[in-house]
VMD Tcl script that draws the C-alpha trace (Angstrom):
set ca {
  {118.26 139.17 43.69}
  {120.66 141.51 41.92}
  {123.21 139.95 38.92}
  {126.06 140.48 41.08}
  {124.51 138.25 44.14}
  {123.57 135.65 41.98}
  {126.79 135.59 40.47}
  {128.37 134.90 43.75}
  {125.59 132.52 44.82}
  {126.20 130.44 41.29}
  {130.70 130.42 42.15}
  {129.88 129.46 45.61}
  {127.51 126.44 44.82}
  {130.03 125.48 42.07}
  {132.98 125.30 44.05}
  {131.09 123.54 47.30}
  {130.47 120.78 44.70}
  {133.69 120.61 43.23}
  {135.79 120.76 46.79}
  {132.64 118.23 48.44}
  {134.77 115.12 48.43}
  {137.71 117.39 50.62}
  {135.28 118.80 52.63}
  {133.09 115.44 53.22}
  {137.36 114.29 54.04}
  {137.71 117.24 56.74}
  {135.27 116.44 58.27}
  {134.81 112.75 58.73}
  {138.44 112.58 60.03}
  {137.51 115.19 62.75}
  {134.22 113.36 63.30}
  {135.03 110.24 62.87}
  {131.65 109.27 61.09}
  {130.35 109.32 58.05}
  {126.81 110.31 59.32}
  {127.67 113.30 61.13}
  {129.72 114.75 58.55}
  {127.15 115.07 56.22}
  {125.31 117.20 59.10}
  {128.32 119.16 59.03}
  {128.44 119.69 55.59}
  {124.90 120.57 55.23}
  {125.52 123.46 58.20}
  {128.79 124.63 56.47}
  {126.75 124.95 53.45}
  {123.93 127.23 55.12}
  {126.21 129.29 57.06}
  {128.29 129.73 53.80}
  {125.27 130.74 51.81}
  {124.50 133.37 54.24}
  {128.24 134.70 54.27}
  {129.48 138.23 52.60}
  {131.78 136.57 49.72}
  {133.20 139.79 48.52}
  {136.33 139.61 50.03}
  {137.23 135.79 50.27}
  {139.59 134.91 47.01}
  {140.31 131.22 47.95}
  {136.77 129.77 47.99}
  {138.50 125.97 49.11}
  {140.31 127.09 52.00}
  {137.59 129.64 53.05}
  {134.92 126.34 53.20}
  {137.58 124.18 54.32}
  {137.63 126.98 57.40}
  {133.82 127.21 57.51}
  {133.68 123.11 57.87}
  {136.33 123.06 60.39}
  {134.61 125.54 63.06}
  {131.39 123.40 62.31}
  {133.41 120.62 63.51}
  {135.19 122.28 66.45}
  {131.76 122.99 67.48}
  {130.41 119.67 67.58}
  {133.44 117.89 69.30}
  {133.18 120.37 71.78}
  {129.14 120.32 72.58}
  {129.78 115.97 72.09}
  {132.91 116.50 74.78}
  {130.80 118.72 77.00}
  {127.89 115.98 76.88}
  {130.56 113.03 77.88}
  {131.37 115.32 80.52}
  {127.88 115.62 81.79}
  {126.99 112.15 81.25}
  {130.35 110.90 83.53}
  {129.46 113.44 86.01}
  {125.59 112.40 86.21}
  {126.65 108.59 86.07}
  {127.58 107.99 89.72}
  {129.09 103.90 88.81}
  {126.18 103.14 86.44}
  {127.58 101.09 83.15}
  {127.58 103.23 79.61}
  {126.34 99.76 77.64}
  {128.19 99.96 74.29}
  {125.35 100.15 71.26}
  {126.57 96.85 69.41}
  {123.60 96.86 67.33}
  {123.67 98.23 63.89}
  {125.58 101.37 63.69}
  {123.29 104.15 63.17}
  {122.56 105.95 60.02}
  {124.55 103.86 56.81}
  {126.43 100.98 57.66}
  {128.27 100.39 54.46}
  {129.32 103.75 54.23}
  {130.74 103.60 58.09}
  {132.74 100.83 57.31}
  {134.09 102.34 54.19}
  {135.80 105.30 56.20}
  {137.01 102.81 58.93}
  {138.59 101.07 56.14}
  {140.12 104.49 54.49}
  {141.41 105.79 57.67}
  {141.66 102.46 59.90}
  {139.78 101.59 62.83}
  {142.60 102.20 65.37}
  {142.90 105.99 64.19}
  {139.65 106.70 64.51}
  {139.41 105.18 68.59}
  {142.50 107.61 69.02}
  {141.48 110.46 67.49}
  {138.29 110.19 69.59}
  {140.67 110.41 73.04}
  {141.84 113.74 71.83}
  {140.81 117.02 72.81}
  {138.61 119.13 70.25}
  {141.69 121.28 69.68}
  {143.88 118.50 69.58}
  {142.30 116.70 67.36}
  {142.08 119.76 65.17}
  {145.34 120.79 65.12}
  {146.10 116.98 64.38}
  {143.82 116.61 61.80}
  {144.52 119.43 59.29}
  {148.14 119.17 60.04}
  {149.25 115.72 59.92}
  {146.26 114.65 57.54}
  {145.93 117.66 55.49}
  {149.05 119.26 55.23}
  {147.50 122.84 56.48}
  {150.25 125.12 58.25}
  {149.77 125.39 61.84}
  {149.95 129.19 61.16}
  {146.58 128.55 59.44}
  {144.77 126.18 61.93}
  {146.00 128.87 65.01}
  {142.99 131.06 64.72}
  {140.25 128.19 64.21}
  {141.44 126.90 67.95}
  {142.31 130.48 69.01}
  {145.88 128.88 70.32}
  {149.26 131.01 68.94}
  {151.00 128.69 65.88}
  {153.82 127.54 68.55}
  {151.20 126.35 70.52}
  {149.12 124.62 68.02}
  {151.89 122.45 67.28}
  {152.34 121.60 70.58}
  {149.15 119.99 70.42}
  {149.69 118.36 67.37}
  {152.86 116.98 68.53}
  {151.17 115.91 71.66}
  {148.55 114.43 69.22}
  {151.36 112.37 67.21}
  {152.63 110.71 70.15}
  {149.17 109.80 71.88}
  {148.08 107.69 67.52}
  {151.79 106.23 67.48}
  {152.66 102.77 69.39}
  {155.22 100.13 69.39}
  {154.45 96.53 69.75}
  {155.64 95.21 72.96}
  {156.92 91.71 71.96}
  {160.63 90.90 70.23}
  {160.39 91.80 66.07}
  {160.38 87.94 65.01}
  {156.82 87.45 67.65}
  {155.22 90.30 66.64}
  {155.16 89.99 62.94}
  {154.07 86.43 63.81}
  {151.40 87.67 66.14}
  {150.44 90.64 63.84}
  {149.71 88.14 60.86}
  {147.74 85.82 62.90}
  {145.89 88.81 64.01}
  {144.95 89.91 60.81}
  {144.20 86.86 59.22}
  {141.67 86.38 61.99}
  {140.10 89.75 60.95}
  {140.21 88.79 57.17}
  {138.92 85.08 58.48}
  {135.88 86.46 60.39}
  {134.75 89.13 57.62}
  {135.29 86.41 55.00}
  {133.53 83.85 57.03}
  {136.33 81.32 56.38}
  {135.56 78.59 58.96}
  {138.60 76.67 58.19}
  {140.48 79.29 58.06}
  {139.36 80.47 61.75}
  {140.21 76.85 63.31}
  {143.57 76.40 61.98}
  {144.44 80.43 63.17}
  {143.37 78.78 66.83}
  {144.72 76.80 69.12}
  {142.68 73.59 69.97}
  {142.57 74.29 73.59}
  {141.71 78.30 72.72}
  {139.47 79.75 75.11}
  {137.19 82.74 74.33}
  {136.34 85.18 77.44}
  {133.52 87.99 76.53}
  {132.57 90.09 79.38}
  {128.83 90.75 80.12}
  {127.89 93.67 77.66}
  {129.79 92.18 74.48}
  {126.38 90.32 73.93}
  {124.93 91.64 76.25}
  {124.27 88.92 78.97}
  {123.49 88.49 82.75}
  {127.13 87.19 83.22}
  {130.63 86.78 80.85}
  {130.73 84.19 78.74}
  {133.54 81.40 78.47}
  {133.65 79.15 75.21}
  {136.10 76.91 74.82}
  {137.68 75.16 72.01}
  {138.94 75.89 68.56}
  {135.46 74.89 66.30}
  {133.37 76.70 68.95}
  {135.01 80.13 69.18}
  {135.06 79.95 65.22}
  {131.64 79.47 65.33}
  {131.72 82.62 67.68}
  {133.80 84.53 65.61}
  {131.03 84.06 62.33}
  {128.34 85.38 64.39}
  {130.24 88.24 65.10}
  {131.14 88.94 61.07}
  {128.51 92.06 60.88}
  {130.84 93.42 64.21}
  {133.90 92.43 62.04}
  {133.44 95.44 59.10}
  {133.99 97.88 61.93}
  {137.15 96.28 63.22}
  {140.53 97.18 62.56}
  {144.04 95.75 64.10}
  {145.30 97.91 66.66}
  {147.90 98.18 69.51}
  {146.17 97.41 72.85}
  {148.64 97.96 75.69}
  {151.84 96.97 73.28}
  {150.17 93.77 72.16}
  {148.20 93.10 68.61}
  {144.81 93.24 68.77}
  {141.05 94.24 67.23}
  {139.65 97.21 68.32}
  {135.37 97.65 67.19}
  {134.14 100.93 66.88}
  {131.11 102.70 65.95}
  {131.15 106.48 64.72}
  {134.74 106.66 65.64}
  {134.20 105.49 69.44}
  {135.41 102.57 70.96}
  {132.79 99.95 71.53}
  {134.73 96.65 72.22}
  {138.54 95.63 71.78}
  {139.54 91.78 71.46}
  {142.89 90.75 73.29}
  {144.98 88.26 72.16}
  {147.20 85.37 73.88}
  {149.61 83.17 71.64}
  {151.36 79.69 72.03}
  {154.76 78.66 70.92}
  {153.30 77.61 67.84}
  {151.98 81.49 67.00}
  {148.11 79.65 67.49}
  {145.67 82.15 69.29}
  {145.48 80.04 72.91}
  {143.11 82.36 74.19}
  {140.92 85.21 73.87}
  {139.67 88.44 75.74}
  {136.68 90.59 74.53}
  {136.44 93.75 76.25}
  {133.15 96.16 76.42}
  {133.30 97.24 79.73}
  {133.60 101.27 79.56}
  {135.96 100.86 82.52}
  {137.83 98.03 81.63}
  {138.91 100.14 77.55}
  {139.34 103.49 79.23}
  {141.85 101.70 80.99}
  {143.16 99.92 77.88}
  {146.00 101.71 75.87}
  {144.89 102.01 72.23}
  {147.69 102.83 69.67}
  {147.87 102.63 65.63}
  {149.85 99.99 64.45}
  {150.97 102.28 61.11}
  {151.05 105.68 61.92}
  {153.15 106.56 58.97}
  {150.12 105.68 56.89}
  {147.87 107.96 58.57}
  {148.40 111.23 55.89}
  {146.38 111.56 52.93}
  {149.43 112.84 51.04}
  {147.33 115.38 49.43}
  {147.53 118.44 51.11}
  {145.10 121.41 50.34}
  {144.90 125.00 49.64}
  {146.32 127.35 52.41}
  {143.51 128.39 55.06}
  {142.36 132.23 54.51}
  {143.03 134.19 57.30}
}
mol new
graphics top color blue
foreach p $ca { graphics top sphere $p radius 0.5 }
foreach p [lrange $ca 0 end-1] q [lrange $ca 1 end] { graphics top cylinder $p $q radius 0.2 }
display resetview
C-alpha cells in the first residue's frame, strides 16, 4: 500500500468516526431500529473502504449518501419480502413477536424514546422512497435537489413524496380541545404509570367499572381476554411494563392512544374509552394484523419530529 492510499484510507476512517453518531442517526430513522442500523453502518463502511476517494471533497455528505442507498436497499428487499409474505399468506394470521425485541432492548427503547413510538409505526407505512425523501428532508434538512438522485425521482417529484409523507405522520385529535387535553394526559400518565409501575397511580387513572378487552395474539391465547375492574387491569397493565418501554402515545383513528412497536413496526395499539369524569371506562388492545392495518396511526407532535440539525449538502 502506497503513502498516498494510506493517506486516504487514514481521512476516511477518521471522518467515519467523527460523522458515526449522524450516520448511526440516518439510518435508524430510515430503519427504524437500532439493530439494523448498525448492519447498515458496517456495509456503508465496507463499500466505502473499497470506493475511489480521489474525487469526493465532502467526506460527510459522500457517507451520508453511501448510508442512505444502504438503506434504500434494505427497505426495499424488507418491502419486497412483506409483499411476498401477504401474497403467500392466503388468510393465515402474521402473530406479532411480543417477546423480547431482538438484538438490544435498551438501546431499542432509547431511539423510540428519541424519535417517538408513533413516528416510527408511520414511517414504517411509507414507501422506501417516501420514507427517504421524508427522512433526509424533514429530519435532516438535506435539499430535495440532493436526495433526487438517491431515489432516481426529479427534485419536484421528490417533494411530492415528502409532502405526501408529511401529511400521512401528521393527525388531529378527533374530540373538542378541552376533552382531548384531558384524554391526552390521562393517556400519558397511564404510559408513565405502567413503565413506573405505580399501582396507585394506575387505579385512580381508571374507572372502577373499567373493562380491559385484549384480542387473542396480545398474549397470545386460544380466545380474547376480558378483565374487568379497576385493581385488576392495573394489575394487567404491570405485567405488561417490559411492553411499556416500546410504547409511545399516538393518534389511533383521531382518538389518544398507545401504539407498541418493535424495530419500528407496529405490534399492538391500546384504544381508549373515557367517562365524564376523564377515568379510562374501558380498554381495547389490538394485535390482530388485520384489525391495525385497518387502524389509522398518526403522531400526536409532528412539529417535534426534526432534529433541528441539518447536515452537510449531499455530493452529487
Amino acid at each position: 500500500m502506497d503513502d498516498i492510499t494510506r493517506d486516504a484510507g487514514r481521512r476516511l476512517a477518521e471522518r467515519f468516526e467523527a460523522d458515526r453518531a449522524h450516520l448511526t442517526a440516518v439510518a435508524q430513522r430510515l430503519l427504524g431500529s437500532a439493530a439494523e442500523a448498525d448492519d447498515a453502518l458496517q456495509e456503508a463502511w465496507l463499500r466505502a473502504r473499497q470506493a475511489d476517494l480521489d474525487a469526493v471533497q465532502n467526506l460527510t455528505g459522500w457517507l451520508t449518501t453511501v448510508v442512505t442507498r444502504v438503506c434504500l436497499n434494505l427497505l426495499r428487499a424488507r418491502r419486497n419480502r412483506r409483499e411476498d409474505f401477504l401474497d403467500a399468506r392466503d388468510g393465515a394470521h402474521d402473530t406479532p413477536a411480543l417477546s423480547a425485541v431482538a438484538g438490544d432492548p435498551a438501546r431499542e427503547a432509547l431511539l423510540a424514546d428519541q424519535v417517538g413510538v408513533a413516528l416510527l409505526v408511520v414511517l414504517d407505512t411509507l414507501g422506501p422512497a417516501e420514507r427517504v425523501a421524508f427522512v433526509l428532508h424533514d429530519m435532516f434538512a438535506v435539499p430535495f435537489e440532493d436526495i433526487a438522485p438517491l431515489i432516481e425521482k426529479t427534485p419536484a417529484a421528490t417533494r411530492q413524496l415528502a409532502s405526501r409523507a408529511r401529511r400521512r405522520v401528521q393527525g388531529r385529535p378527533a374530540a373538542p380541545a378541552a376533552d382531548a387535553v384531558r384524554r391526552r394526559r390521562a393517556v400519558e400518565a397511564f404510559l408513565a404509570a405502567t413503565r413506573g409501575g405505580d399501582f396507585t397511580a394506575l387505579v385512580a387513572l381508571l374507572h372502577p367499572d373499567v373493562v380491559l378487552h385484549a384480542d387473542a395474539l396480545v398474549v397470545p391465547t386460544p380466545e380474547p381476554i376480558t378483565v374487568r375492574g379497576a385493581e385488576p387491569v392495573a394489575h394487567g397493565a404491570m405485567a405488561a411494563m417490559a411492553r411499556a418501554r416500546l410504547t409511545g402515545l399516538a393518534l389511533l383513528d383521531g382518538e389518544f392512544g398507545l401504539v407498541m412497536a418493535e424495530r419500528g413496526r407496529p405490534r399492538l395499539v391500546l384504544a381508549f374509552a373515557f367517562g365524564a369524569d376523564a377515568r379510562i371506562t374501558r380498554i381495547d388492545v389490538v394485535a390482530e394484523p388485520e384489525r391495525l392495518h385497518a387502524t389509522e396511526i398518526a403522531v400526536v407532535d409532528p412539529a417535534r419530529t426534526g432534529t433541528g440539525g441539518g447536515i452537510e449538502e449531499l455530493d452529487q
